[in-house]
C-alpha positions as CSV (number, residue, x, y, z in Angstrom):
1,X,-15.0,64.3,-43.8
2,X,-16.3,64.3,-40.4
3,X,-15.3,67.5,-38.2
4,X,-15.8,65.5,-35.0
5,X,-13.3,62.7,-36.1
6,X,-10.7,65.8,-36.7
7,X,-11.7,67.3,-32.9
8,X,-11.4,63.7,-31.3
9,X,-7.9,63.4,-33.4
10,X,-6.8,66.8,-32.1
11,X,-7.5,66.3,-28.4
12,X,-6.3,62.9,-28.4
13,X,-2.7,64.6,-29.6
14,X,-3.3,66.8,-27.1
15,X,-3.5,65.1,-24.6
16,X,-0.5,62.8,-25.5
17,X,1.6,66.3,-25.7
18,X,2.1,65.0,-29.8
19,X,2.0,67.7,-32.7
20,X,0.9,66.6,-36.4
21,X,4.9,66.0,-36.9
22,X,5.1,64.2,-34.0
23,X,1.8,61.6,-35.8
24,X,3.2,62.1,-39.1
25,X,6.8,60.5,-37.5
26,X,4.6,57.6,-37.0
27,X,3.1,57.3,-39.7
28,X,5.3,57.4,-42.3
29,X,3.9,60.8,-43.9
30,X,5.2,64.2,-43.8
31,X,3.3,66.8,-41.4
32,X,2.1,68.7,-45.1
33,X,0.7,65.2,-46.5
34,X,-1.0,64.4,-42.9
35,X,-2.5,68.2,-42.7
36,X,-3.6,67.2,-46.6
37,X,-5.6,64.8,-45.1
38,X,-7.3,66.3,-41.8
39,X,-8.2,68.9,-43.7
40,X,-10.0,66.8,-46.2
41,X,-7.9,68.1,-49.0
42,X,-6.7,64.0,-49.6
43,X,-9.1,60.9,-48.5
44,X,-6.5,58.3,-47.7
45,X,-8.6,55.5,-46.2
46,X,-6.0,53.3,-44.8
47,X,-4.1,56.4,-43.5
48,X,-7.3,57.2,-41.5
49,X,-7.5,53.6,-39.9
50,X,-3.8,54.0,-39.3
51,X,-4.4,57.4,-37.3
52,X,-7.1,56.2,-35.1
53,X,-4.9,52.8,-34.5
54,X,-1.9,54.7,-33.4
55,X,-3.8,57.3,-31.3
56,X,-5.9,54.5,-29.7
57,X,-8.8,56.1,-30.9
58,X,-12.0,53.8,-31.9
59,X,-12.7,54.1,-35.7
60,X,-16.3,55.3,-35.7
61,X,-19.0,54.8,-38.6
62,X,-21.0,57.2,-36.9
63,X,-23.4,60.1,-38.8
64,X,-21.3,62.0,-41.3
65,X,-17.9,59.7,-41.2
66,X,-17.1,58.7,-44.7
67,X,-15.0,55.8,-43.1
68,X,-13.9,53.4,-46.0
69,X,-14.9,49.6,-45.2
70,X,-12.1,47.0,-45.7
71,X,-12.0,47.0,-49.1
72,X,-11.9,50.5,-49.4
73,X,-14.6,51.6,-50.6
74,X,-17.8,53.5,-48.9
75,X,-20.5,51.1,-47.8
76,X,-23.9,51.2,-49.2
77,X,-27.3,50.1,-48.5
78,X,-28.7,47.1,-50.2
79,X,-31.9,47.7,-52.9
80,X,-35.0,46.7,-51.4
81,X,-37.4,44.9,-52.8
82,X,-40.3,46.3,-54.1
83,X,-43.4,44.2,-54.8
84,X,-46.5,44.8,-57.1
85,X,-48.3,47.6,-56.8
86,X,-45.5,50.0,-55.4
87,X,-44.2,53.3,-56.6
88,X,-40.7,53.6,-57.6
């Protein structure tokens, strides 16, 4: 879990004069589940594309963001090639 995405979700309720209850309301979570999850107790992928989307926040991929892809699952880099001669 990425301690900037919790920062920019924090000042972005902050500046919209929202508590967690207040996003939680919106979401369709209780305030204990939401806390659950921005304190990365639960990794809820579609709850973390539904934060951003409410708080009209873009969802980063950036360094350290374990953001799930559509499917829900973490992306991953594709297996190069390696041709004769090369050390595994």
């Amino acid at each position: 879990m990425s301690i900037d995405r919790v920062k920019k979700i924090k000042i972005a309720l902050i500046r919209r004069g929202w508590n967690q209850g207040d996003l939680s309301e919106r979401l369709g979570i209780s305030q204990a589940y939401l806390s659950l999850i921005l304190s990365g107790r639960r990794n809820v992928p579609w709850i973390w594309m539904r934060i951003f989307e409410e708080l009209g926040l873009p969802r980063s991929r950036g360094k350290g963001s374990k953001m799930a892809d559509k499917a829900g699952s973490p992306t991953k880099k594709a297996a190069q090639p390696r041709g004769p001669g090369t050390l595994t």
